[in-house]
N, C-alpha and C positions, 0 to 999 in steps of 0.2 A: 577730377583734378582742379576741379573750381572750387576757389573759397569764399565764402558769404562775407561781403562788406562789412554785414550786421556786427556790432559787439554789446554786450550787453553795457547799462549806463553806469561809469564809474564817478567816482567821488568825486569830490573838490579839486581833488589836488589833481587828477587824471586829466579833468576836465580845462583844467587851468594847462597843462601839458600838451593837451592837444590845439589852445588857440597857439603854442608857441608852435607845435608845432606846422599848424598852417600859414603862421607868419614866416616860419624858416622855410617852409616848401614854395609857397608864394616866392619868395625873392633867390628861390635859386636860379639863374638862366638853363634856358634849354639846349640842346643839343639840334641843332637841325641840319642833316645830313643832306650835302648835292651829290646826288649820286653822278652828273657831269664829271664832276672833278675827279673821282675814282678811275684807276686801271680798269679797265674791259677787256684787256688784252686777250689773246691766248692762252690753253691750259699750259706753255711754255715760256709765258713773257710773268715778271714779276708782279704779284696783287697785292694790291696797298695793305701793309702793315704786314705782309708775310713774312718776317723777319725776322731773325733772333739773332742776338749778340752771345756772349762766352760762357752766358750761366749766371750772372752777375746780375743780372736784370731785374729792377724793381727793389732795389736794394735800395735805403736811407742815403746821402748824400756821405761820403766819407765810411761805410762799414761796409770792411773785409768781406769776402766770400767766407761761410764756415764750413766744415765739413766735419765738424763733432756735433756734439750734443747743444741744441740751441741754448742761450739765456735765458730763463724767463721773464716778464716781461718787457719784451723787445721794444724800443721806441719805434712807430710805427708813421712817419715822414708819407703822408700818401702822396703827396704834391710831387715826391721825387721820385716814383714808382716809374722810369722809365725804362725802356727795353729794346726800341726798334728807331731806324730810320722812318722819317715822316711818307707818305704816299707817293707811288709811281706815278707818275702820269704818261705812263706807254697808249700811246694815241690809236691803234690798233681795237678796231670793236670785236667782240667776239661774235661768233654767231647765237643769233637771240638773245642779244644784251637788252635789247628793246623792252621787252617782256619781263623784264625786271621788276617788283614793283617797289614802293618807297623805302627807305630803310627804315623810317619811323612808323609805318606800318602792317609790318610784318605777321600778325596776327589774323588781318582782312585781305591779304592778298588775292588776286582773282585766281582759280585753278590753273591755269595757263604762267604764271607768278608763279604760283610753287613749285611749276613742273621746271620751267626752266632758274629760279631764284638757290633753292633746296641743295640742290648739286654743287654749285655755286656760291656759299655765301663770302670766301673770302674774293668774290671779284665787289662784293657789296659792302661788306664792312672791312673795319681794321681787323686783324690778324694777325697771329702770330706761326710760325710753321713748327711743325714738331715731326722731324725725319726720323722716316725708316730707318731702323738697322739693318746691317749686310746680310742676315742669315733670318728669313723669316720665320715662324713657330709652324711646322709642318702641318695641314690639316688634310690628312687623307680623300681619297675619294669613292665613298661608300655607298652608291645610291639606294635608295628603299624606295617601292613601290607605293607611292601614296597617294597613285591617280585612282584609288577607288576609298580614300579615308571620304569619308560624308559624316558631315554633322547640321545639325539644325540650329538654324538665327532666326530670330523674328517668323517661325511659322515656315519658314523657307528650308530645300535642304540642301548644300553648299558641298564645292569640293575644292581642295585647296586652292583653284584655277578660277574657278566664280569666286572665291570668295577675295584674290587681289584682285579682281576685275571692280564687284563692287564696291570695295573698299581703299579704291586708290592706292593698294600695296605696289610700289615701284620697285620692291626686294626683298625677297624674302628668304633665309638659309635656314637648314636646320639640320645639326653637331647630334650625334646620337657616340657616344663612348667617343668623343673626339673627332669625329669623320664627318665628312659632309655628304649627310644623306640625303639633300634634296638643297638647289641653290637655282633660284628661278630671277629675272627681269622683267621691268613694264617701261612703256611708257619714254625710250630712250636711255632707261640705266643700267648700269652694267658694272663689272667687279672693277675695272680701273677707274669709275666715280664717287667721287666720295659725298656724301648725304650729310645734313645737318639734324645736330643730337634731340634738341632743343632739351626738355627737363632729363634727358637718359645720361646728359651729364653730372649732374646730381650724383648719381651711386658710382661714374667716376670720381666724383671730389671724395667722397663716401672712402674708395679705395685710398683715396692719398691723406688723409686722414689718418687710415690705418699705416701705412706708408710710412707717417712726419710721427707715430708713437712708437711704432717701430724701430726708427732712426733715432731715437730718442729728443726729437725737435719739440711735440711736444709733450708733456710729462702726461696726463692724463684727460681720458675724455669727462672726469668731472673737474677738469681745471675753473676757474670765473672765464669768461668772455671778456671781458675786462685784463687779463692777463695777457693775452695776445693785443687786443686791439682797447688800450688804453683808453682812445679819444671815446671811446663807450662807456667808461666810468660813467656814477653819476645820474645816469639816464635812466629809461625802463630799463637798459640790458642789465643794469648793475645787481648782481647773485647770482642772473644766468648762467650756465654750465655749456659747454660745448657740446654734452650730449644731448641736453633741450633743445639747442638748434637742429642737430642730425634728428630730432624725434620731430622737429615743427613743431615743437610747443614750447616757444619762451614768455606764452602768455598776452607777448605784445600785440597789439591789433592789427590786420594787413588785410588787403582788399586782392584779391587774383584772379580779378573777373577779365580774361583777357580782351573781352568783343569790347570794351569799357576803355576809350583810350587815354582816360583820367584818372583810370585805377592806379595804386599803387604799384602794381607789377611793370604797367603801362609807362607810368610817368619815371620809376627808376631807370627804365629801359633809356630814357632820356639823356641822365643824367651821366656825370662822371664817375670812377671809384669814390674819391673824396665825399664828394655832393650826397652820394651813396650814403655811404657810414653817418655823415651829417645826416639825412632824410630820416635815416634807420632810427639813430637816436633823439632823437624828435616826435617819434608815435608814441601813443600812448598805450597803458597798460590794461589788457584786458581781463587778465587773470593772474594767479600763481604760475609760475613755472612747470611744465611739467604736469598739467590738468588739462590743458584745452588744447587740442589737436586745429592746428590752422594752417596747411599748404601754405608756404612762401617763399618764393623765391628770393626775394631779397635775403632771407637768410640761410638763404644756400651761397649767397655772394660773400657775404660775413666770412661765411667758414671760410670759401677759400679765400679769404682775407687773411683770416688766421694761421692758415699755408703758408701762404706767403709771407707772413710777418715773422711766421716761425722757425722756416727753412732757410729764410734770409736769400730767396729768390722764385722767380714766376713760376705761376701754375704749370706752363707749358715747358717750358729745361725740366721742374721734378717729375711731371709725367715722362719726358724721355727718357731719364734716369732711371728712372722708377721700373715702368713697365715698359713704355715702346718701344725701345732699342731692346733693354732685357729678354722681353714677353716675346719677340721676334715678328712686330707689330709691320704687314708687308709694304703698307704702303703710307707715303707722309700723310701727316695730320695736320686741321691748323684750329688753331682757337680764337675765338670773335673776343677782341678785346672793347672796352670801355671807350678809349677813344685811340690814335695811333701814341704805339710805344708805351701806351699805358696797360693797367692791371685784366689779365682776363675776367669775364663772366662766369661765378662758380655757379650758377643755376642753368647754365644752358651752354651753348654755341659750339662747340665743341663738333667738328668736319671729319669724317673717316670714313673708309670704307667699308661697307656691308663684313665683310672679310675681318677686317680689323673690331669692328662691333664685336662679332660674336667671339676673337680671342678674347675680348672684356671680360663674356661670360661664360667663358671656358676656364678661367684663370679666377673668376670668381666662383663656380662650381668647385674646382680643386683648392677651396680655401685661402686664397692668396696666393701660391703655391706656381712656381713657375715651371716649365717642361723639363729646366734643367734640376729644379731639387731644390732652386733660389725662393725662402719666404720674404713676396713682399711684404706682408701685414701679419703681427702677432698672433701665435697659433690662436685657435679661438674666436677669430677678429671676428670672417663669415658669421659664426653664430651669433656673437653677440650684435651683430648688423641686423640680422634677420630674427631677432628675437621682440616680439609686440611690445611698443610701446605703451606705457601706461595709460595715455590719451589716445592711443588708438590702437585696437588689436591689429590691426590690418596695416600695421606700419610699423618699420623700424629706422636704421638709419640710414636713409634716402632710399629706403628699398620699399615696396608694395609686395606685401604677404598674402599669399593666395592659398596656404590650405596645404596640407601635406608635406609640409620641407619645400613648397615651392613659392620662389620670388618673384620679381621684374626689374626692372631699369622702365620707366616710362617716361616719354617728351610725346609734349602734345600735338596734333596733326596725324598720332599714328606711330613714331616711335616706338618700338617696342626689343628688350634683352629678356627673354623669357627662361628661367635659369630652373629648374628639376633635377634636384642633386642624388633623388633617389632613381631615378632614370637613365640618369648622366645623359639628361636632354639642353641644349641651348636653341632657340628660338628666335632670329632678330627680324624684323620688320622694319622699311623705310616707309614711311606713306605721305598721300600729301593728301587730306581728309578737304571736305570743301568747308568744314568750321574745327574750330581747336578740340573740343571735347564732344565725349558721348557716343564712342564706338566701341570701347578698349572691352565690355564683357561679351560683345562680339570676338577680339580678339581672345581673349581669353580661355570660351569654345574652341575654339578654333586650336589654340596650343594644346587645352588638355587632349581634343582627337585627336590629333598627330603623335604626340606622346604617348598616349595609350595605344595608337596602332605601331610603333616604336616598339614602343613596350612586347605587345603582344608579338610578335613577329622575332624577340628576342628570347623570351623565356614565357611565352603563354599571358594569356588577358591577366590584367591586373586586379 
């Protein structure tokens, strides 16, 4: 999930776009987070930015709520993107607030950081809430015997009990025909905790996407980029196509080395929405569109830019509209916003429970397709999500392709929506790994034996 800084060297004119662009990243100010000032409250006292107003939110200064078909190209006002009340300040510490670690670097936390931060991120950042519905999406309780599944990592041979031992899994469920055949805890966490997404967000924004074409917000995913988010005319984005960004290949150049706290992933992470789309239009061009496969999170922040610009309100109201209240999501959610009352993070942040993960890829197994018969996203959508990108087999849009109809959702630390549609398997994982990347084809054994002793236990070996 790391992408190489390296680009190859471009012309003149690339060359000349990238000193502006380092003149434009130079004089942006930073963000620098007191975590002091923050709520530590209790899981019952209010957490800075957990807020949402009427639906309205993040809308241009003066423009209506819609509830039809969006306009296109919507003027897109980032400055006015507001949405919540400013920060608690309930004097109240929590237990283990201490063990927190910095908000600006989230990526080096020490293990004892992620065990108590992870669970917790809206007592750390700004956030927005996104509440349960009254009737939750039923998931049976179907245990399968899979204290004797073994499979081999690195030479070793593992059972599903060593293997969250050694790999900091703090939860792990797994949906076999809808039921939960196996739903286990580490480490302090438990079904009424909610864990952060980090990139498993991504193939959420992925669903509302499908969602905003559905709804007819936006017309197509070979729209320009430039259609939604104007202030990108002009730039590299300008030709871009909104399904180049869902594939990670607009060409444009991006560094995602996260251990690097001056990479581009890094230094957005800084920044505001605005600053953002500003940063973003400022890199330079590495390729044609649609040839070079490049991990970036900052344009997974785009799209859901283009959500937003096109629904004509927050990430977090269309997800409850959408799916969480619908999908019969059990317990609130909250999304890590940009700064308070501002735009959510479409590459990451996104807080739910284990429980609520795997309705993700329950509802994304059944196609978009909700318990009641309700399609969220265009029949079709799943496929063409899950279908190889041209710059990368192994990728579609925001999904990782693994070989027989089967996908992922992945956020680094361990994150893991392990989706098998031919199995009618879902797989979710919370972990908190002691570095960002380089366990996941561990993870990965690790699903297909459970799914094939699934499997097997259902209708004979695979």
């Amino acid at each position: 999930m790391r992408a190489s800084g390296n680009v190859p060297a471009g012309t003149g004119r690339i060359a000349s776009s990238a000193r502006v662009a380092v003149q434009l990243i130079e004089s942006l100010p930073r963000k620098s987070y007191d975590r002091g000032s923050y709520s530590l409250g209790t899981s019952g006292s209010t957490s800075l930015g957990a807020c949402r107003g009427p639906g309205s939110e993040g809308l241009p200064s003066g423009m209506p709520r819609r509830r039809g078909p969006a306009i296109r190209a919507i003027p897109f006002t980032l400055t006015t993107l507001l949405g919540c009340s400013g920060p608690s300040r309930d004097s109240t510490a929590a237990s283990g607030a201490d063990a927190f670690g910095s908000p600006d670097s989230v990526t080096i936390w020490t293990a004892a950081q992620k065990t108590a931060g992870f669970p917790h991120m809206e007592r750390v950042f700004p956030t927005r809430r996104i509440p349960a519905g009254p009737t939750p999406w039923v998931l049976p309780q179907r245990p399968a015997d899979l204290g004797r599944v073994a499979f081999e990592i690195d030479g070793d041979t593992l059972d599903v009990e060593r293997f969250m031992e050694r790999h900091r899994v703090s939860g792990l469920l797994v949906l076999a025909e809808g039921a939960v055949a196996y739903e286990a805890y580490r480490n302090g966490h438990g079904p009424a905790r909610r864990w952060t997404s980090f990139s498993v967000a991504k193939s959420v924004v992925s669903l509302l996407v499908g969602a905003a074409v559905q709804d007819g917000y936006i017309g197509s995913v070979d729209d320009p980029v430039s259609r939604y988010l104007p202030a990108l005319s002009g730039t590299s984005y300008e030709g871009v196509r909104v399904t180049d960004l869902l594939h990670m290949a607009s060409g444009v150049s991006w560094n995602e080395d996260y251990l690097d706290l001056d990479s581009d992933v890094n230094r957005t992470f800084r920044l505001t929405l605005d600053e953002q789309i500003a940063y973003m239009g400022a890199l330079p061009r590495a390729g044609p569109p649609n040839t070079i496969f490049n991990y970036n999170t900052g344009e997974t922040d785009l799209v859901g830019a283009i959500v937003r610009a096109a629904v004509g309100s927050n990430l977090s109201d269309y997800l409850e509209r959408k799916i969480w209240v619908p999908a019969g999501m059990e317990a609130d959610a909250y999304w890590m916003l940009y700064d308070t009352g501002g735009g959510e993070y479409g590459g990451s942040g996104l807080n739910a429970s284990l429980r609520d993960y795997a309705r993700i890829g329950l509802l994304a197994l059944r196609g978009g397709v909700l318990a009641d018969g309700t399609r969220v996203v265009p029949e079709g959508w799943m496929e063409a999500s899950t279908t190889p990108s041209p710059a990368n087999p192994g990728y579609g849009w925001f999904w990782w392709l693994q070989g027989n109809g089967a996908y992922a959702a992945l956020g680094i630390f361990g994150q893991m929506i392990w989706i098998d549609p031919q199995a009618h398997v879902v797989i979710v994982t919370q972990s908190a790994w002691e570095t960002p990347t380089g366990s996941f084809p561990a993870y990965f054994t690790m699903a297909r034996a459970v799914t094939d002793a699934i499997a097997a236990a259902v209708t004979g070996p695979r």
